[in-house]
N, C-alpha and C positions, 0 to 999 in steps of 0.2 A: 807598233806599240799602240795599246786602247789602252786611255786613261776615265774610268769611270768616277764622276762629282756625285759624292752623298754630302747633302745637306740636312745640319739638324738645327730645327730651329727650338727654342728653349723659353719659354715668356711663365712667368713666374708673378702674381698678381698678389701686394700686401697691403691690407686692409690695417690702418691707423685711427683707432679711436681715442677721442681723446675728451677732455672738459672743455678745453678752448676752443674759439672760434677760428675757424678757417683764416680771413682775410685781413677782414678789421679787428682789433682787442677789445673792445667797446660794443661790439653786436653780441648782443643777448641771444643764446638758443631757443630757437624755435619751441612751440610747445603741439602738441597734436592730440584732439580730443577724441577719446574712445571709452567708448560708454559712460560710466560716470565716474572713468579717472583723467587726469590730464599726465601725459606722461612726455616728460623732458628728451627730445631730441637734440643733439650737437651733430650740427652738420660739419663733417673732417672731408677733406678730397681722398680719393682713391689714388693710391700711387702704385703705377704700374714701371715694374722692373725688368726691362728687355732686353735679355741679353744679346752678344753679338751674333751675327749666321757664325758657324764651326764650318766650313768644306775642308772635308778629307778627300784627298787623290788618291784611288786606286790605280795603281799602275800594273798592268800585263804584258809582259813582255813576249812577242811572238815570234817563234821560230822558221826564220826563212826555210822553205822547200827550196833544197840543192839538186838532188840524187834521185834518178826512178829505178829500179831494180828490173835487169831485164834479166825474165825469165827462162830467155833460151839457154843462155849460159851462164845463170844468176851473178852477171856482172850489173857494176852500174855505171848510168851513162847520166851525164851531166844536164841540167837542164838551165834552160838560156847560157847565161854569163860563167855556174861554175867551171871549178877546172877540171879539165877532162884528165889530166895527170895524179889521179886518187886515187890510193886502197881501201879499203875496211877491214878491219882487223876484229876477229873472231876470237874467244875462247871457250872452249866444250867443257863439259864436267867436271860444271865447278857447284858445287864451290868444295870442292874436293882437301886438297891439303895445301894448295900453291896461288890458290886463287888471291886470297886477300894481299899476300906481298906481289903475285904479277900485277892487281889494282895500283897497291903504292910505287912501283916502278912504273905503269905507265900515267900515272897522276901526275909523278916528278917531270914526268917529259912533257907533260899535257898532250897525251897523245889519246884520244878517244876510244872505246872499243866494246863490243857487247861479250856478257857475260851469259853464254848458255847454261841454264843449270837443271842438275837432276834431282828430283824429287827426293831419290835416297838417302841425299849429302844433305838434306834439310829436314833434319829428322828430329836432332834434338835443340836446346836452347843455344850451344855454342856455332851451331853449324848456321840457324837462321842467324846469330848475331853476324857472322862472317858476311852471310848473306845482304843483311843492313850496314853491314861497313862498306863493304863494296858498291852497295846504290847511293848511300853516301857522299861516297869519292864524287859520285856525278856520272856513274855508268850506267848504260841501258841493259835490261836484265833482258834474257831469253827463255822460253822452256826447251826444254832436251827430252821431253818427258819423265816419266817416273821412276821406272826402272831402267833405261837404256833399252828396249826392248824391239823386237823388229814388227813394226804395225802390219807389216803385211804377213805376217805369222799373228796377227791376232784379232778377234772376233771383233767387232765393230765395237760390243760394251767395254772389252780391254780397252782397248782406242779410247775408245771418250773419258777413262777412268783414267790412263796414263798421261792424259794431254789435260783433264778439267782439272786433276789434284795439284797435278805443279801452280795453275794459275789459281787455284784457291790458296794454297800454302804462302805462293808467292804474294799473294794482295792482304793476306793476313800481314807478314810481317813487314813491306813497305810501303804499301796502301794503296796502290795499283795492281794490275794485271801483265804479264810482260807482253810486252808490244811486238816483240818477233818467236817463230818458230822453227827449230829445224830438226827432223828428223834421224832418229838415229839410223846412221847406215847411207842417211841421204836417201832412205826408202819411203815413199809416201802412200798412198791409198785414195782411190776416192774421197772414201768417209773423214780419213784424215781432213786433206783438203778443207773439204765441204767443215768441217767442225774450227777448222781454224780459222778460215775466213768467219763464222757465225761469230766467235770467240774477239775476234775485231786483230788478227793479227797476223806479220806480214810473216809468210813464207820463204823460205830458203836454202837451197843448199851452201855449196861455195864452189871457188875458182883451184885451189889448190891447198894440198897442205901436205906435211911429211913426220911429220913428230913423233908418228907410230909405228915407223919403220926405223928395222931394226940399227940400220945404218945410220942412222940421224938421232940417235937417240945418246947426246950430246951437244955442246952449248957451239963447240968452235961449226959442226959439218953443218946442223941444223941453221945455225946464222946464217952460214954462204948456201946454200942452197936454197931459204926462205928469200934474201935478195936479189939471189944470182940465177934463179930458176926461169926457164924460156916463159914459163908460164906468167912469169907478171908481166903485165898487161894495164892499160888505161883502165880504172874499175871494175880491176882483181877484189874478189872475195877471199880473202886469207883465215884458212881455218888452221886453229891449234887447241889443245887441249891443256888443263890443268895437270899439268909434268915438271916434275924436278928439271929435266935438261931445258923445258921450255921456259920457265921461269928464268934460269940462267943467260939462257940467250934474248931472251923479249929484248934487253935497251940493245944490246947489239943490230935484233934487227932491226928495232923504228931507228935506229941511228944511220944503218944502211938504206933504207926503205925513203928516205929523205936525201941521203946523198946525194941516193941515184934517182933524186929531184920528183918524189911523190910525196904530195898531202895524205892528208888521213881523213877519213869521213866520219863525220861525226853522226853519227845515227840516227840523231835529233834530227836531223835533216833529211832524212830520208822521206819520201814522198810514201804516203798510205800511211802513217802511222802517226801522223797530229791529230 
């Protein structure tokens, strides 16, 4: 925590003139001769008004670094004292139609999670408002890029136009830039790379996810398979997407995701992106 002291100080100086004599009642005012008038001085004290110092404490409040994101298999690994028993929880293309009720389910849990979004779902006044409800809640926003589109199908000016408009749109409507990126397809590019790190933002793919297959595209298979899958692991990356069946299952699965004795990361704490 940095607390910064502004001090205002305030002095305000009132000039009383008057007939009477300052000390004595009985002392006659002075007189002072200038040229050939005599002209009548009353000496009055100066009363000086000094108000009290004001300090205002600014307080900042700073967010500990938990989590570094290792890139060989975009898990994360704990740094010093956290606990190495964490997921992080993902959600893609939103802010689609399911986005802002899977925020208020996982707000209800207090369960942290970033929201990737695409450019195209933020087009009119209702979609950024969804967009501002959801950073609201206290979620960390992502780009998806613009159109979902595959950067390695596209010219390096595609690239930079897909990846710079979400984070213009995005800083428009909540006043920042989103702090993480993941590509669609989990497909990246040099130029990619190289523009998101310029852009000041972290990289990603994830550890697992199932929501788009055909088989799980339901609340009860999608649950047991999102907790019960070989693949979670000590700082699993968990991807999902803005889905009707996904929405449905979310509190199932941070309810299981917990059971079976995992934290949730909170993003804020991720290393590279303070």
């Amino acid at each position: 925590m940095i607390i910064l002291k502004h001090t205002t100080w305030m002095i305000s100086a009132v000039m009383l003139l008057g007939l009477s004599a300052c000390s004595d009642g009985d002392e006659k005012p002075k007189t002072v001769k200038e040229s050939n008038e005599t002209t009548t001085v009353s000496q009055e004290p100066v009363v000086e008004e000094v108000e009290e110092v004001v300090e205002e404490e600014v307080v900042i409040q700073e967010t500990e670094t938990l989590y570094e994101l290792n890139e060989a298999n975009w898990t994360f690994k704990p740094i010093e004292d956290a606990n190495p028993k964490a997921v992080l929880l993902t959600i893609d293309d939103a802010p689609e139609k399911y986005a802002v009720e899977m925020a208020k389910t996982l707000k209800e849990l207090n369960a942290p999670a970033i929201f990737f979004v695409n450019g195209h779902f933020l087009d009119t006044d209702d979609e950024k408002n969804n967009l501002k409800a959801i950073y609201d809640m206290g979620f960390s926003i992502g780009n998806h890029t613009q159109t979902h589109v595959n950067l390695k199908e596209s010219s390096e000016e595609q690239q930079k136009e897909e990846i710079i408009k979400v984070n213009e749109t995005v800083e428009a409507v909540i006043g920042e830039k989103p702090k993480f990126f993941r590509a669609p397809f989990g497909i990246n590019t040099d130029f990619s790379k190289s523009l998101v790190k310029q852009e000041g933002m972290l990289l990603m793919n994830w550890t697992y996810g199932y929501d788009w297959e055909k088989q799980y595209r339901d609340a009860a298979s999608l649950t047991d398979i999102m907790v019960n899958t070989e693949y979670l692991t000590d700082g699993a990356n968990l991807l999902m997407h803005d889905r009707e069946w996904t929405a449905q299952a979310l509190r199932g699965i941070v309810e299981g995701l917990r059971a079976n004795g995992y934290d949730l990361i909170d993003p804020k704490t991720i290393k590279g992106i303070q």
